[in-house]
C-alpha positions in Angstrom: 135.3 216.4 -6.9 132.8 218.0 -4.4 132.7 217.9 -0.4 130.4 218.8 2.2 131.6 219.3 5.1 130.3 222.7 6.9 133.3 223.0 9.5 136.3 222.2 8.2 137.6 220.4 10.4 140.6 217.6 10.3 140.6 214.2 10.9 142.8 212.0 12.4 145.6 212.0 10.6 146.1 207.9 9.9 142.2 208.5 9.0 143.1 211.1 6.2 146.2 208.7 5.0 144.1 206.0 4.4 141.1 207.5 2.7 143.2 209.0 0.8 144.9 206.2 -0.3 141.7 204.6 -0.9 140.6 207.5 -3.3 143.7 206.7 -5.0 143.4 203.8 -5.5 139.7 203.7 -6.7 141.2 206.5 -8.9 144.0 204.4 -10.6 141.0 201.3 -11.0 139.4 203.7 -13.3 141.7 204.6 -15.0 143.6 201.2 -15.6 140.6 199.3 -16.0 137.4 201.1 -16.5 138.0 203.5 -19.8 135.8 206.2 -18.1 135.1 209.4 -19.9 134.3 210.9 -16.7 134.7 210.6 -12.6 133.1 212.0 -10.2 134.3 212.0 -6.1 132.1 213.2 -3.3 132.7 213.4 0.2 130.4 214.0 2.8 131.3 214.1 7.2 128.6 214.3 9.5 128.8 213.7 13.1 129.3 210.1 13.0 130.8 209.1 9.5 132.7 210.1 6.8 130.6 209.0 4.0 132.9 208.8 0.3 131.2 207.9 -3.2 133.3 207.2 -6.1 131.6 206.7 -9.6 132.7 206.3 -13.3 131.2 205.5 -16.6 132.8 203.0 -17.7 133.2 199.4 -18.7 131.8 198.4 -15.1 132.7 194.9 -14.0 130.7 191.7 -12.3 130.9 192.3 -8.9 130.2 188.9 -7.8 132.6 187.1 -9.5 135.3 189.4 -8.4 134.3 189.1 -4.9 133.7 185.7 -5.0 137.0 185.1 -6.5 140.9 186.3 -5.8 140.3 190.2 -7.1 143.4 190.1 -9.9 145.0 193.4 -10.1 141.6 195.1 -9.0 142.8 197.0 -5.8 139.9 196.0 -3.8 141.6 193.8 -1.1 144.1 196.5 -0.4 141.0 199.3 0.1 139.1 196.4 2.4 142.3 196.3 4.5 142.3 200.1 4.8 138.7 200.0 5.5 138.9 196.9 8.3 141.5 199.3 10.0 139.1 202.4 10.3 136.4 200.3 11.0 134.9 201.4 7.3 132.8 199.2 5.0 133.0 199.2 1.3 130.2 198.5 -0.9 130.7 198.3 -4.9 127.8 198.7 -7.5 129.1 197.8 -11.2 127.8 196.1 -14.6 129.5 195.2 -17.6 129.3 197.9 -19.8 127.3 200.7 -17.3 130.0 202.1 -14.7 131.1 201.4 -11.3 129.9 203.1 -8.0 132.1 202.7 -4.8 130.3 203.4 -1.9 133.1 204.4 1.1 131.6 204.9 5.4 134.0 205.6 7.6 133.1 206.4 11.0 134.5 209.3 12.9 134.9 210.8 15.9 132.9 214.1 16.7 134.7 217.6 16.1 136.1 219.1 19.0 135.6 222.3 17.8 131.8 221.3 17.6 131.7 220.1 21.0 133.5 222.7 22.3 131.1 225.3 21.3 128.3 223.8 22.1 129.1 223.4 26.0 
């Protein structure tokens, strides 16, 4: 796990339920499917958008046929509802046999705190 976020501040709080459903979700793909030996999380806020990168090293999966398809047990569909609500996007890197990468934006609305020192 490692964030980047130099103030500290909050967000909304139906934005911090749902990323961190998604992150739990991603998390429980890895380890029902993927047979990782190792995850890594990152967050990182700037003004505009939460950005979120989840990546493992394991069995990977072929993205296109799982999106082109009805995702069985994968998860997806229920992290692209949470996303559509936020007004996020989700964008998956995989191949058989070298990992998966899930790439998480989020956008988000400035920190009053920011603002507020800045006037």
């Amino acid at each position: 796990y490692h964030a980047r976020d130099g103030q500290g501040a909050r967000l909304e709080p139906h934005v911090e339920i749902n990323i961190y459903r998604i992150v739990q979700e991603a998390l429980h793909n890895v380890f029902k499917h993927a047979r990782a030996q190792s995850v890594a999380v990152m967050f990182e806020r700037n003004d505009t958008d939460l950005n979120l990168m989840i990546e493992d090293d394991g069995r990977g999966f072929d993205v296109e046929s799982v999106s082109s398809g009805t995702p069985s047990g994968l998860g997806l569909v229920s992290m692209r509802e949470r996303l559509d609500l936020l007004g996020g996007a989700l964008q998956i890197e995989s191949r058989p046999e070298h990992g998966t990468t899930l790439y998480v934006r989020v956008p988000v609305e400035p920190d009053n705190h920011a603002r507020a020192s800045t006037s």
